[in-house]
N, C-alpha and C positions, 0 to 999 in steps of 0.2 A: 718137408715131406708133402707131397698133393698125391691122392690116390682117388681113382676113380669110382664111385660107386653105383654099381647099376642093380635093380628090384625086377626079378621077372615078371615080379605081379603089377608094375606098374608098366604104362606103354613105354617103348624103346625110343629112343631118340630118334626124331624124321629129318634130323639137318646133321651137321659139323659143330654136335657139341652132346655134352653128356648129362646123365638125370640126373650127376651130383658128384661134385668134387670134395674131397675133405683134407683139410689139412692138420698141422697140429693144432690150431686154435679153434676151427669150424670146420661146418660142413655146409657146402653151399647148395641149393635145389634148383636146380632150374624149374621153371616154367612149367606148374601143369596143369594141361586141358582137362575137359570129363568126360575121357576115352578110357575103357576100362582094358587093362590089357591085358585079360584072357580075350575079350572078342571084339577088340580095337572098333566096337561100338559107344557113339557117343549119347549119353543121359539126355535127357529132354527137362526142358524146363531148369528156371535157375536155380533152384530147393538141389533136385538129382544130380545138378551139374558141381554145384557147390560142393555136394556132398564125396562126389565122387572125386572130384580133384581135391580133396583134401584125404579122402584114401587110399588115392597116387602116394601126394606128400608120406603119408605114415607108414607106408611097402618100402618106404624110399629109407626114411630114419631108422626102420626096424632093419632095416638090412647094413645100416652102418650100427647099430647097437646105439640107437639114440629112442627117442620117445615124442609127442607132443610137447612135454615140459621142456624139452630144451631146445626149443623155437624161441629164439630171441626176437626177429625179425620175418612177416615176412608183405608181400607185395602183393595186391588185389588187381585185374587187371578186370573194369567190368566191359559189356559192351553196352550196357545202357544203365546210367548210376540211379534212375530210375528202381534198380532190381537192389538197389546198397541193401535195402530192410531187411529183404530175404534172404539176400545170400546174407546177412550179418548175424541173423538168428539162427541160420544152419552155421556160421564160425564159431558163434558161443559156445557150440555142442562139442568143440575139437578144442579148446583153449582154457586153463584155468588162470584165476588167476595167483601170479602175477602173469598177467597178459604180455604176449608181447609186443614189439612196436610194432606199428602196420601204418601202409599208403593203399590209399584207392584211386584207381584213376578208373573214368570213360575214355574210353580208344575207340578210333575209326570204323577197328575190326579186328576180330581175330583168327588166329588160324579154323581152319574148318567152321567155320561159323560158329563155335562157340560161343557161348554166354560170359564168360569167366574163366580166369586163368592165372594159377597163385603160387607164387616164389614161395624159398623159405631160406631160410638161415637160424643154422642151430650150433649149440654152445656146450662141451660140457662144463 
């Protein structure tokens, strides 16, 4: 079974792919920026951007009936790993533990000039 799931309150997909596929084992997240999508306005600073792409992610889970706890997985994308401290103190705030796994990477760049931009993968 793969069903699509899409959060009004998170922004809409800007390519040829969706905010989150679920199957019967998972639920997978694409990619979110720190565009809020009531007003497809993006946060400033890494704390705001952090903050907000990670309540993308939770419009996302709460609309397939999932939660932060059941983030097994997910993927940090910074543009300057420089910012790891700050965004990693604004992740502590969305994660208990048992924490899940996670990657950080610095990239070239990201869409819209974002700061950061973070996957997820969740389990029940």
């Amino acid at each position: 079974m793969k069903k699509i799931i899409a959060s009004p309150y998170a922004p809409k997909a800007v390519g040829p792919y969706s905010q989150a596929v679920e199957t019967d084992a998972a639920l997978y997240i694409s990619g979110q920026l720190p565009v809020d999508g009531a007003t497809g306005k993006m946060a400033e600073g890494i704390e705001a951007q952090t903050h907000q792409s990670l309540k993308n992610i939770g419009h996302i889970l709460k609309e397939a009936g999932y939660d932060y706890s059941d983030v097994v997985k997910t993927t940090v994308l910074l543009a300057d790993i420089k910012d790891f401290g700050a965004m990693n103190a604004i992740y502590a705030e969305y994660f208990n533990e048992p924490f899940p796994a996670r990657v950080c990477y610095q990239v070239a760049a990201l869409p819209m000039g974002a700061l950061v931009e973070i996957d997820a993968v969740a389990a029940k």
